[in-house]
N, C-alpha and C positions, 0 to 999 in steps of 0.2 A: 280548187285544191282537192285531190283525191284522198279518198278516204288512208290510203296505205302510206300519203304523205304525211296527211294529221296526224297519224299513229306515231310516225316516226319522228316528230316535233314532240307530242305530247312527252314520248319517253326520253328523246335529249332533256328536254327541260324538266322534266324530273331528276332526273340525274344531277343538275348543276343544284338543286333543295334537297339536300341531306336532312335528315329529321334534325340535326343538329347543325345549322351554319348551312351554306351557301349564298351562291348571289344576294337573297334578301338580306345578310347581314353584310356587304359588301357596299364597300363607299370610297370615294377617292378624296384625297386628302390632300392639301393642300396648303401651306402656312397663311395667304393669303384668303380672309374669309370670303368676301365676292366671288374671286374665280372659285373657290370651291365647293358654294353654294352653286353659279352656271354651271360648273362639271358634270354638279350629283343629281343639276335638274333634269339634265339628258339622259344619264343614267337610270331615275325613274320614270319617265316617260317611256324610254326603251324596256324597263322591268313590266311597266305598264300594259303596255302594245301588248307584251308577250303573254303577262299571264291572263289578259280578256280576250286574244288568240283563239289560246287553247284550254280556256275554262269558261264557253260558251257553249 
């Protein structure tokens, strides 16, 4: 990955963390508690990837 791509990942994903709310306080919700514990595990795994990405 070049450096001008990293660049341009780090500032998307800054953008989606508002000092106040974004992704981090995003969850998917679901009346059923299983599926929506499976949901939000991939959802953090994906939060996961992203912010050890780009804050290595």
């Amino acid at each position: 990955m070049t450096d001008e791509v990293l660049e341009a990942l780090r500032r998307m994903n800054n953008s989606l963390y508002p000092p106040h709310g974004g992704l981090g306080e995003f969850y998917i919700w679901v009346d059923d508690f299983d599926e929506r514990m499976k949901l939000n595990e991939s959802l953090d795994k994906a939060r996961d990837f992203t912010w050890k990405m780009l804050n290595t």
